[in-house]
C-alpha positions as CSV (number, residue, x, y, z in Angstrom):
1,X,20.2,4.5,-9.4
2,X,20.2,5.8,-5.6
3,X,19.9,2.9,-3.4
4,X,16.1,2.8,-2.4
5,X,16.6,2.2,1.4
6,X,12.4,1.8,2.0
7,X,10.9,1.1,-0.9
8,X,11.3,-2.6,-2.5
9,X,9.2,-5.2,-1.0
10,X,5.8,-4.3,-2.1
11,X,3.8,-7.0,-1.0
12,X,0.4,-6.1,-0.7
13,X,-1.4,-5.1,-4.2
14,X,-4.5,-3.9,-3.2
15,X,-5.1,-5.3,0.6
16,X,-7.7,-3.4,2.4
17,X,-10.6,-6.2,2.9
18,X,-11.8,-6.9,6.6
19,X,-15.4,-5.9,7.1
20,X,-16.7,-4.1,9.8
21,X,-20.2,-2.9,11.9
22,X,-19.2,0.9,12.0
23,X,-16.0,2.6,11.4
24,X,-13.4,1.8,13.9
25,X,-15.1,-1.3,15.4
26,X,-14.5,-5.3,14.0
27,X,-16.7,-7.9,13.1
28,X,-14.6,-10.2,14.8
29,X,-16.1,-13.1,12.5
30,X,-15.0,-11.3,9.2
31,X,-11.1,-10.6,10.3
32,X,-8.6,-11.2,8.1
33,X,-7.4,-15.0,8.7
34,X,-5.4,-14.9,5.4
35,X,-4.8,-13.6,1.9
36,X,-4.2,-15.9,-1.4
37,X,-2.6,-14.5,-4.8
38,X,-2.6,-16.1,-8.3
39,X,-1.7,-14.3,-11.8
40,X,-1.0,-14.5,-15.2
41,X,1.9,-12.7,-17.1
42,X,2.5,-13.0,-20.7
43,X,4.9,-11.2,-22.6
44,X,4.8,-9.8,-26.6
45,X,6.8,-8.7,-29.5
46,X,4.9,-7.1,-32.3
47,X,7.2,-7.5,-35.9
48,X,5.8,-8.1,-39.1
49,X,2.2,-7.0,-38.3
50,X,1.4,-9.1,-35.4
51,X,2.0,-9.4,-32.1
52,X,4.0,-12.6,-31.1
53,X,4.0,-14.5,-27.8
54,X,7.4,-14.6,-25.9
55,X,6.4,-15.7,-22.4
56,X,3.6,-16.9,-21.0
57,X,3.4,-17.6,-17.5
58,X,0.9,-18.2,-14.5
59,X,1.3,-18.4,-10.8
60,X,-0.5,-20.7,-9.1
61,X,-2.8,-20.0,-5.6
62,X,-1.0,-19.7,-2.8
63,X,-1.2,-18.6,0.4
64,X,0.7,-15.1,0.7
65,X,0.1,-13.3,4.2
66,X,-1.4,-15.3,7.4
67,X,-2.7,-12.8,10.3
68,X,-2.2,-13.4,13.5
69,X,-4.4,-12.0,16.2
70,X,-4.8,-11.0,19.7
71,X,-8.3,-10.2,20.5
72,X,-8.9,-7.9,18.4
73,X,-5.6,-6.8,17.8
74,X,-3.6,-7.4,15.3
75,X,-0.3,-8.5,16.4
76,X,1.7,-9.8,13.6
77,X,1.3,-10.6,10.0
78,X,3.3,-13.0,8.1
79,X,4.2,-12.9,4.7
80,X,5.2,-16.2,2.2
81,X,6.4,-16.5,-1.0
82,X,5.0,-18.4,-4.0
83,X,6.9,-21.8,-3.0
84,X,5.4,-21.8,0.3
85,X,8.4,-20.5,2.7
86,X,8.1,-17.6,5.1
87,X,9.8,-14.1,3.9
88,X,9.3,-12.6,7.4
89,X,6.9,-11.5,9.8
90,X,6.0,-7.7,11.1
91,X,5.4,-7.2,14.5
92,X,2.8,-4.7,15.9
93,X,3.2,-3.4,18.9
94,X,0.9,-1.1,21.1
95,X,0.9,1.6,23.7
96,X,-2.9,0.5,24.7
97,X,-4.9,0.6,22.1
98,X,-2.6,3.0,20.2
99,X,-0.3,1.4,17.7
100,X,3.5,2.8,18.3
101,X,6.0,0.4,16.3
102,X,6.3,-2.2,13.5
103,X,9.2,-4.3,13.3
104,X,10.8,-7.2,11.9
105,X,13.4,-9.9,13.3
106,X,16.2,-7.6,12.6
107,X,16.9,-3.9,13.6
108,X,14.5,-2.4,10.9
109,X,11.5,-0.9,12.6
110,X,8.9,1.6,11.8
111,X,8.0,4.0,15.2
112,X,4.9,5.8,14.5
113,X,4.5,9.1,16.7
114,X,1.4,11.1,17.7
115,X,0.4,14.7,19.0
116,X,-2.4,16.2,20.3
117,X,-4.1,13.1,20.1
118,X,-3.6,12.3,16.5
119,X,-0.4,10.7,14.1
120,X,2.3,13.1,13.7
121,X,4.9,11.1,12.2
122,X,6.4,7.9,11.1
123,X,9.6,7.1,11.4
124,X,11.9,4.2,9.9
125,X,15.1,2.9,11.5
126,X,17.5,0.4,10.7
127,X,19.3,0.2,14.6
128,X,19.3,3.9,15.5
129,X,19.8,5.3,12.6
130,X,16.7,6.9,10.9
131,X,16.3,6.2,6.9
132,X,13.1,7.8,6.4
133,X,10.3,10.1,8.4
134,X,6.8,11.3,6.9
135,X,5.0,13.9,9.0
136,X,1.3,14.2,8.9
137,X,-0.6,17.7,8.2
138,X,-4.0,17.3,9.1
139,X,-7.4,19.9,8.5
140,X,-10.7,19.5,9.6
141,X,-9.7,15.8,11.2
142,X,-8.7,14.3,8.0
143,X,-5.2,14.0,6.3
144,X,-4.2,16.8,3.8
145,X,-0.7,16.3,3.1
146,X,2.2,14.0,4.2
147,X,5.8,15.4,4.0
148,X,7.9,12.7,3.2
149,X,11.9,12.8,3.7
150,X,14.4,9.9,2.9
151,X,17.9,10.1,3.8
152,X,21.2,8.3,2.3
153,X,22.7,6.4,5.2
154,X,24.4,3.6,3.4
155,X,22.6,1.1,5.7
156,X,23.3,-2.7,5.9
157,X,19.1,-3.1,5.1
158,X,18.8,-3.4,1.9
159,X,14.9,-2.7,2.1
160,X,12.0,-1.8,4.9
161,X,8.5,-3.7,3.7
162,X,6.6,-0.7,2.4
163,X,3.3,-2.5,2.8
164,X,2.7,-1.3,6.5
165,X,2.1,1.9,4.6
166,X,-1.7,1.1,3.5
167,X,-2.2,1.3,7.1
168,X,-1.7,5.3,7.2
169,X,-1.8,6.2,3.3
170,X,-5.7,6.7,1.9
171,X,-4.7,4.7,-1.1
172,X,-6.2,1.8,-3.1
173,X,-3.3,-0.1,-4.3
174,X,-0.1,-0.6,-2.9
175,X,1.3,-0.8,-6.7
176,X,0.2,2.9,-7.0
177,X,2.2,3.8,-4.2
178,X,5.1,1.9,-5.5
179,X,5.3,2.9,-9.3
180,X,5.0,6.7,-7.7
181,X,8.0,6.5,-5.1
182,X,10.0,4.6,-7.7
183,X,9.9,7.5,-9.8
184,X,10.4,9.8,-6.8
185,X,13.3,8.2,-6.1
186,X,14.8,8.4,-9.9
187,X,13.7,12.2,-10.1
188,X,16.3,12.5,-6.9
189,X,19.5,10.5,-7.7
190,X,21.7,13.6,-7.4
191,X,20.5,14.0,-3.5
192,X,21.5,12.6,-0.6
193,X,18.5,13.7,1.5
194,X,15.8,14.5,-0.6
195,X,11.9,15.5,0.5
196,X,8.8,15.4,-1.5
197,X,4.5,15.6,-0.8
198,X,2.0,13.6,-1.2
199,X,-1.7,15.4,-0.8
200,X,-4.9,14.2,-0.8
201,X,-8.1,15.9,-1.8
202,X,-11.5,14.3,-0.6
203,X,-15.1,13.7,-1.7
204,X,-17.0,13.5,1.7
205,X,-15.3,9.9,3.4
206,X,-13.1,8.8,0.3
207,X,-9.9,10.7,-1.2
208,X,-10.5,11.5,-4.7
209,X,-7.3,12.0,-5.8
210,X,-3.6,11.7,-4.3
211,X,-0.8,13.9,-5.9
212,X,2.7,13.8,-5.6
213,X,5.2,15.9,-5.5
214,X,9.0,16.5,-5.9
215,X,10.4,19.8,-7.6
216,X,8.8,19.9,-11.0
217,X,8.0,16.6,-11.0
218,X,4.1,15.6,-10.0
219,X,1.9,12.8,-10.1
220,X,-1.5,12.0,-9.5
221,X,-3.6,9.4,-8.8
222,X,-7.7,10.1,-8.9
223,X,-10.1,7.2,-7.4
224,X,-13.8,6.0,-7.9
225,X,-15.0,3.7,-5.6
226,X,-18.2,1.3,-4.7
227,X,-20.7,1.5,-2.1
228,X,-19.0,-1.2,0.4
229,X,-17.0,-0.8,3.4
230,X,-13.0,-0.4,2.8
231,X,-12.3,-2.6,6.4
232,X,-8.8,-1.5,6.8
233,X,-11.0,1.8,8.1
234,X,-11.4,-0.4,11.2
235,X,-8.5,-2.0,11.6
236,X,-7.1,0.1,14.4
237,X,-8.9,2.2,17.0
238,X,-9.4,5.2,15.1
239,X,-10.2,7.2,18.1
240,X,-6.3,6.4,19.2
241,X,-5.4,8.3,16.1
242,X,-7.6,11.0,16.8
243,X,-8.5,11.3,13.6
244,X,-11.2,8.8,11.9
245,X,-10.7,9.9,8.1
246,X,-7.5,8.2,7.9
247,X,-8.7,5.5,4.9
248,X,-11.4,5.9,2.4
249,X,-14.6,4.2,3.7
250,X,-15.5,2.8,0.5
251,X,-13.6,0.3,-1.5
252,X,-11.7,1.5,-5.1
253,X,-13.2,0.5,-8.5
254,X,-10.6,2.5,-10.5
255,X,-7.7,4.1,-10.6
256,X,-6.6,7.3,-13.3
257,X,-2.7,7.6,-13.4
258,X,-1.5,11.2,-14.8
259,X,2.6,12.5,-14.1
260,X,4.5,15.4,-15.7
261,X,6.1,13.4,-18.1
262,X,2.4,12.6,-19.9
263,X,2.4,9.4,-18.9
264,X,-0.9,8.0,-18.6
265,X,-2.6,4.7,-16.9
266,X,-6.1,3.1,-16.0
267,X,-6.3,0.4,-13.4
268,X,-10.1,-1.5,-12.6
269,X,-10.6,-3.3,-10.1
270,X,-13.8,-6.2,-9.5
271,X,-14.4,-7.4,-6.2
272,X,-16.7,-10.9,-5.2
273,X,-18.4,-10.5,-2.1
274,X,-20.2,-12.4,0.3
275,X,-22.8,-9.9,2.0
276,X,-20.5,-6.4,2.3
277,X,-17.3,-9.2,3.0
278,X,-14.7,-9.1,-0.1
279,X,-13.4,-12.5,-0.6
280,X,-11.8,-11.5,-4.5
281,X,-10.5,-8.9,-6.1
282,X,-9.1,-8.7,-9.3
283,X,-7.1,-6.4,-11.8
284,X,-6.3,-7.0,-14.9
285,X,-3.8,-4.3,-16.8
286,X,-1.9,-3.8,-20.3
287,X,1.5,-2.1,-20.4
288,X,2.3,-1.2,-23.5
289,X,6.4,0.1,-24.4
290,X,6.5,0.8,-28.5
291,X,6.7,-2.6,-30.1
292,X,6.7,-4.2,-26.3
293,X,3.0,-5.6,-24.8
294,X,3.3,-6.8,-21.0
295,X,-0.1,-7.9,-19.7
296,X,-0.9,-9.5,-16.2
297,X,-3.7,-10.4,-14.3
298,X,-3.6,-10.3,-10.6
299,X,-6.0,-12.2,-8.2
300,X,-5.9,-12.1,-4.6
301,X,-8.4,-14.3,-2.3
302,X,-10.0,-13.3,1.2
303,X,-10.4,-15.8,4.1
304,X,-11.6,-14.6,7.5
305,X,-12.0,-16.2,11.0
């Protein structure tokens, strides 16, 4: 397969809990301060009329991203693995209020651009070279459709976080977004520079449904949600973007999956909360390959300042 220059360290399944007073403005007592994941994996083989265990596994609580905070911006997250040492850290950095750049220790960076008062673009770079650029189509001051282009440059970076993305994309889960590049990327192997869409369709403040796009190939993802506040909707000034329907406001209870190939997946999602705050979500999920059953649970865990 085509190297996948952006797409590989999906970190954040599901990370959009930091509660706020009124879009675009914090609670500075509810911001993130960290978030915790644990899960359970187990692995069958069905023969002879029965399924049979093959692997059983769980990963213990640990601590998974620590956020870091100037005021009330956020300045840098950074991001462990399950034994407890650092992966990296991103780097936000702002033009006022206005978020322009994310980067990481090395030349990899993400620039975003803006025009007209709202996002136009974002941008990824290993050095100066540019890997990958998504430009923004926007109607009636929310986003419609993002036009996504990824070029082979044979860079040295093996991968650019993708997580920064749940930031800019209205999506629930990060593993949506994943699972549907993935199979972007796979539909493309015979280009060098390839381009695809991704549109959104809304009900009132929360997309509905997300499809993507590449030649014949399509995807969608369609959304029902709950009644409390989706706090990455005030993470950043939205009035900098000059746009404030960037993010659903409510948080997602489900997920449909639906692609060209007849593939077909359900994800829930259950949430604890103190007051409108999230401190728990979790999703539990069968995947099932003819006489292969993978099932997971995935747990992450809120803690605010």
């Amino acid at each position: 397969m085509k190297k996948i220059t952006l797409l590989v360290a999906v970190l954040a399944l599901g990370l959009f809990f930091v509660s706020c007073n009124k879009e675009g403005q914090f609670t500075p007592k509810n911001k993130i301060d960290r978030v915790c994941y644990s899960g359970t994996y187990k692995y069958e083989v069905y023969s002879d009329g029965y399924w049979s265990t093959q692997n059983n596994s769980n990963t213990s609580k640990y601590i998974q991203e620590i956020w870091n905070w100037d005021g009330k911006l956020l300045k840098s997250i950074t991001y462990y693995n399950s034994d407890g040492e650092m992966s990296y850290t991103e780097n936000y950095e702002y033009d006022g209020k206005r978020l322009v750049s994310i980067s990481w220790g090395s030349a990899g960076r993400y620039t975003i651009n803006y025009e007209k008062g709202k996002i136009s673009s974002i941008e990824a770079y290993d050095g100066t070279v540019k890997m990958f650029s998504a430009d923004f189509t926007h109607e009636n001051g929310k986003i419609t459709n993002i036009r996504c282009t990824d070029y082979d440059n044979k860079s040295s970076v093996n991968a650019l976080p993708l997580n920064v993305f749940r930031f800019f994309i209205p999506e629930a889960s990060m593993e949506s977004i994943a699972m549907s590049l993935a199979k972007i990327h796979e539909k493309a192997t015979t280009k060098d520079i390839y381009s695809y869409d991704i549109k959104f369709e809304w009900d009132g403040k929360n997309v509905s449904k997300v499809t993507w796009e590449e030649g014949a190939y399509w995807e969608s993802n369609e959304y029902t949600y709950d009644n409390k506040l989706n706090p990455y909707a005030g993470l950043f000034d939205l009035d900098e973007f000059g746009v404030t329907e960037i993010l659903s406001k409510n948080n997602v209870t489900r997920r449909v999956y639906r692609d060209s190939d007849n593939d077909y997946k359900e994800r829930d999602y259950i949430y604890t909360y103190d007051g409108k705050v999230p401190t728990m979500q979790t999703c539990s999920y069968t995947n099932t390959y003819d006489n292969y059953r993978y099932s997971y649970t995935d747990i992450y865990y809120y803690e605010y300042k």
